[in-house]
C-alpha positions as CSV (number, residue, x, y, z in Angstrom):
1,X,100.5,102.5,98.0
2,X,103.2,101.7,100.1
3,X,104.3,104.8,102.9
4,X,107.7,105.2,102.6
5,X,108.7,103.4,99.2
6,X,107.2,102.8,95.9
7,X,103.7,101.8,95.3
8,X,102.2,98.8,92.6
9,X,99.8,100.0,89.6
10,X,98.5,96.6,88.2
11,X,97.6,96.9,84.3
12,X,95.4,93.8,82.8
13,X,97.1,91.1,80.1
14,X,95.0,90.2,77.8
15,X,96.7,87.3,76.5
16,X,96.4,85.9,80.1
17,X,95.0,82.0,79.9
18,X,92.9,80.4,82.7
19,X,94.7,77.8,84.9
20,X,94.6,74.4,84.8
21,X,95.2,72.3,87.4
22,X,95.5,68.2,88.3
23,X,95.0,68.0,92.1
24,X,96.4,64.5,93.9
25,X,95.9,63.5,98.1
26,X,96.3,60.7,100.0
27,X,95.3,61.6,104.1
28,X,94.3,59.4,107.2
29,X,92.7,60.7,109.8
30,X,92.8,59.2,113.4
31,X,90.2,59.9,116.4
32,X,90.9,59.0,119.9
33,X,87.8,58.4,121.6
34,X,86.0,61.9,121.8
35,X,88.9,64.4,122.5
36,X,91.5,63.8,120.1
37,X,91.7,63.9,116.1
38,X,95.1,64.2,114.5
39,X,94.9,64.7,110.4
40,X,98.2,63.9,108.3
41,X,98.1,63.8,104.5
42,X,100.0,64.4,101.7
43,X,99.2,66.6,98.3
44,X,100.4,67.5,95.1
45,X,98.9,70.2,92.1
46,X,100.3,70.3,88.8
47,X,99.3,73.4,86.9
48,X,99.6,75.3,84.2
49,X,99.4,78.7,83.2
50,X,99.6,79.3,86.7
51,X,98.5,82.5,87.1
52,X,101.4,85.4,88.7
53,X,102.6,88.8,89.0
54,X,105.3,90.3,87.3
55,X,107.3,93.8,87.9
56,X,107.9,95.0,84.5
57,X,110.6,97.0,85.5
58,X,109.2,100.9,85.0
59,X,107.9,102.9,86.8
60,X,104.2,105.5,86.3
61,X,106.6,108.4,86.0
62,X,107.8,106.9,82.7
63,X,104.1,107.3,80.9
64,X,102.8,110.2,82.5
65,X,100.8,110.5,79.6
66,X,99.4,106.9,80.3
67,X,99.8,107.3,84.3
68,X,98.5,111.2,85.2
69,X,98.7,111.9,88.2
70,X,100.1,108.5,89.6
71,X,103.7,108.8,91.3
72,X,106.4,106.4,91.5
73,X,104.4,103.3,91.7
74,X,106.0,100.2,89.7
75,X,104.0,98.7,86.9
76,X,103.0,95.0,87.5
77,X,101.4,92.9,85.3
78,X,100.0,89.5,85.8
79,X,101.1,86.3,83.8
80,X,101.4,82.5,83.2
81,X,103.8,80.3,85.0
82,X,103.5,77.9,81.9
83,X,104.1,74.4,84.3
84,X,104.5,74.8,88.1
85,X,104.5,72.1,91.2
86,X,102.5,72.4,94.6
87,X,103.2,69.7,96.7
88,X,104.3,69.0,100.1
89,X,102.8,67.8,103.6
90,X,100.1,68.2,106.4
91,X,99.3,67.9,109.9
92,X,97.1,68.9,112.0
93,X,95.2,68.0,115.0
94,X,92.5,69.1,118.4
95,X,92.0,68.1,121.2
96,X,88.8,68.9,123.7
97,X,90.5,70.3,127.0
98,X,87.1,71.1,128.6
99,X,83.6,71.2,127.2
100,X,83.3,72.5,124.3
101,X,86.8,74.2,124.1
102,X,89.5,72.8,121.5
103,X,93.7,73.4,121.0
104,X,93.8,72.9,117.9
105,X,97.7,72.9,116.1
106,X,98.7,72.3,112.3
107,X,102.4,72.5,110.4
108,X,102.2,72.5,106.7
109,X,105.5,72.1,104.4
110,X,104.9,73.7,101.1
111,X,107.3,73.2,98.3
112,X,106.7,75.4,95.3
113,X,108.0,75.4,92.2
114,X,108.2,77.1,88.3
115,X,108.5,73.8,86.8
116,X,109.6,75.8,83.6
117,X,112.4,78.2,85.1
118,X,113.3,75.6,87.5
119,X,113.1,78.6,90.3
120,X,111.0,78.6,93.6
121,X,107.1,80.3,93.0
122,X,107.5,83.8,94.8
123,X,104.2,84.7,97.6
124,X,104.5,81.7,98.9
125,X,105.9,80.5,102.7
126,X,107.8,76.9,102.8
127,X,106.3,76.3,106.6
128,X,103.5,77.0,108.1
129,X,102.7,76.4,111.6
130,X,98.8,77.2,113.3
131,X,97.9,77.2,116.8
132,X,95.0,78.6,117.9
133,X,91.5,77.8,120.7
134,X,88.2,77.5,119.5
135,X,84.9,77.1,121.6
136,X,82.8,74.7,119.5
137,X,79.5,74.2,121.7
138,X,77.1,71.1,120.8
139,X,74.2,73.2,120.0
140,X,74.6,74.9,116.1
141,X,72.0,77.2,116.6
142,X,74.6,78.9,119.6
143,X,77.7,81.1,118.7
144,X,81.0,79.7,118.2
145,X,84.3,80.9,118.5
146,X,87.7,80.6,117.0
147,X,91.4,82.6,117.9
148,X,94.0,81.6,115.5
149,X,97.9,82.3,115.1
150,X,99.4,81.9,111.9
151,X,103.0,81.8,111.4
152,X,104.7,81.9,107.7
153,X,108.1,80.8,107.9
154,X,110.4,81.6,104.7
155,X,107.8,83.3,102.9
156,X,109.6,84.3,99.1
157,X,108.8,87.5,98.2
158,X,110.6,89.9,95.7
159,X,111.8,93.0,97.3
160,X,110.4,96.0,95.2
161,X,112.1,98.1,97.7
162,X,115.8,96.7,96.9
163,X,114.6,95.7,93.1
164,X,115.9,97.5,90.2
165,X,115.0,97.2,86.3
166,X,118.0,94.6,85.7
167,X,118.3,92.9,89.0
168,X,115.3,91.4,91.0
169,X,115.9,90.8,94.3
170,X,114.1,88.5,95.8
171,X,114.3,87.4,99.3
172,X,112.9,85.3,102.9
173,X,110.8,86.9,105.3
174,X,109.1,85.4,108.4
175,X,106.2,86.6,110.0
176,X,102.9,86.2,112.5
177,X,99.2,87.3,112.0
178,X,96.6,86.4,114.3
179,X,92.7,85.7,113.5
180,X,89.5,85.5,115.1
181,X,86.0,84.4,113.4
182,X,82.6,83.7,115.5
183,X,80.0,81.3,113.2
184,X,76.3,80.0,114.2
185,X,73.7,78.4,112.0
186,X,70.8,80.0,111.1
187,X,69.2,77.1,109.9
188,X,70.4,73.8,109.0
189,X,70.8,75.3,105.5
190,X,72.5,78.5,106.3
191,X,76.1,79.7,109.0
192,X,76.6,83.7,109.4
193,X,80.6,84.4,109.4
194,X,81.7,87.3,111.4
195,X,85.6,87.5,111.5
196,X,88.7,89.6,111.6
197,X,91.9,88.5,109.8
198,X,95.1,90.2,111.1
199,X,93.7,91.5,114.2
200,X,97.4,93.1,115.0
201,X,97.4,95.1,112.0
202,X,100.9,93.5,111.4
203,X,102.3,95.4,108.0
204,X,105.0,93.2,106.9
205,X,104.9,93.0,102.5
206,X,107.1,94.8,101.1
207,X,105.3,97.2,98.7
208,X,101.7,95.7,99.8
């Protein structure tokens, strides 16, 4: 549900086909003595039948008979993006600034594309920039911690909100969420996660 404007119902497809993908990368990774790492590489994904999500342009009301009870929520339905193209770049790096405590930064540059509509893949953010601090002690068997912020900048979306049956609107949002995750071994076999994605609550996607 989505206060203040329509909610998504998601009905099943079953003609939907599994993805296939071909994955390429070419990285280098650089230390400098025991402080400093710096990552850069480069990627690329051909798929198809990339799988998606498609507003079908009614609404529950329309089937009450299919829908009781369910109120103005649009029907979505997932599909295949029959050929589509992931590729773009990656850096990232850390440095020690005191023992066992890390910066630690990364920009990604995502280009993302329905290879057979010739149209950019919606969900998806063209930059993405990460800075966060870790504290990453020697010893496994002791807690370590991470804070991360993650920034999405010109995330395509399509806005249910200004979308109607024959015009999809779809549009550029930027936005912030922040992380936090504590890890420790329990044996050299086995890490326990604890974490807490979006720690600000930030409510930001559309109909979401």
């Amino acid at each position: 549900s989505n206060p203040g404007g329509p909610g998504q119902f998601y009905v099943g497809n079953p003609d939907l086909k599994p993805e296939k993908s071909l994955s390429y990368e070419l990285s280098v990774e650089k230390d400098w003595g025991d402080r400093s790492t710096v990552h850069f590489g480069l990627f690329r994904n051909e798929v198809k039948d990339l799988i998606g999500t498609r507003w079908t342009g009614e609404y529950t009301e329309q089937h009450p008979d299919i829908y009781p009870g369910v109120n103005h929520d649009m029907i979505m339905a997932y599909e295949n993006v029959p050929e589509a193209l992931l590729q773009g770049v990656e850096l990232y790096g850390s440095h020690r600034i005191g023992k066992d405590i890390y910066l630690n930064a990364g920009y990604t540059f995502l280009d993302a594309k329905d290879k057979t509509a010739g149209t950019r893949l919606k969900d998806r953010a063209k930059h993405q920039v990460t800075f966060g601090v870790s504290y990453q002690p020697e010893n496994i068997y002791a807690w370590d911690l991470s804070f991360d912020l993650v920034s999405n900048i010109g995330y395509y979306f399509n806005n249910g909100d200004k979308s109607t049956m024959g015009n999809f609107v779809y549009e550029t949002k930027d936005y912030t969420i922040a992380n936090i995750m504590a890890s420790r071994h329990l044996n050299k076999d086995t890490k326990i996660y604890l974490g807490i994605d979006n720690i600000s609550n930030h409510q930001n996607f559309g109909p979401y």
